[in-house]
N, C-alpha and C positions, 0 to 999 in steps of 0.2 A: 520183182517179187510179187509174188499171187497169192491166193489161199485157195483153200482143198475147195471146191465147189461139188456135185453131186459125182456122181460114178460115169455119170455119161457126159460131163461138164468138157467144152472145150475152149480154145480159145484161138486166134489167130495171130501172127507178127512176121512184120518183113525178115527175111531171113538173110537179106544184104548185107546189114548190119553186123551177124554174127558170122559167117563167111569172111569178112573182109578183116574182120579182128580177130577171129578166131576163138568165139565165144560158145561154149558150149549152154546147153538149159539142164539143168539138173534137177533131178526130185529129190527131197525128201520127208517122209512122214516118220516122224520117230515119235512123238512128244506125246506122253500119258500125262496131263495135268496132275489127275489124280496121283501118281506116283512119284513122278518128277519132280514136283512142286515141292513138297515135306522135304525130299533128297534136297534141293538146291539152297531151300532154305535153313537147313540142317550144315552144309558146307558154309554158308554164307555167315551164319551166327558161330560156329566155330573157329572162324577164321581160315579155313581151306581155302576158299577161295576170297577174294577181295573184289567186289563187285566195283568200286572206284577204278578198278583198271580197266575194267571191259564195256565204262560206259564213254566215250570217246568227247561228245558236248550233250550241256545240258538247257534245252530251250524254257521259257514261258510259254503260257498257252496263245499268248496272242502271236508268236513266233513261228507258229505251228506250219505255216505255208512255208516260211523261209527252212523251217526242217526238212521238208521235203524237197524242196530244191534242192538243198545241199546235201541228201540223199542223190537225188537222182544224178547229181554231178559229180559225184563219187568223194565229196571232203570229207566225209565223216563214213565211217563203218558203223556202228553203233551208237544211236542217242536217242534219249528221253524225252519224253515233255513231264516238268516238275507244276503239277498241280497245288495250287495254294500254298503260298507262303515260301 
């Protein structure tokens, strides 16, 4: 995973890896904070959606290197870090 970097931003990565497993890199730019934000939180507070499903585990902050790991070794799809308390 990356973020948008300038218009002329590039990057570089072995390409063995995605060959060998058959990994594609895909873009997407969709997300209007400004619009999106109000919408999800508008579903969320209605109950449409249930955000306890789509958060997978919930770390401390002192956790935060072990989230990444367990990001990059694919256990988790979606988690948090739970700031105070």
């Amino acid at each position: 995973m990356t973020g948008l970097g300038g218009p002329k931003s590039t990057f570089s990565v072995n390409v063995l890896p995605f060959v060998i497993n058959g990994v594609r890199i895909m873009g997407s730019l969709g997300y209007r904070p400004r619009l999106d934000l109000p919408e999800i939180i508008r579903l969320v507070a209605s109950g449409k959606v249930d955000i306890k499903k789509l958060v997978s585990h919930v770390y401390a902050p002192e956790q935060i290197n072990e989230a990444y790991e367990n990001l990059e070794k694919g256990l988790h799809a979606r988690a948090i870090v739970k700031w105070g308390g």
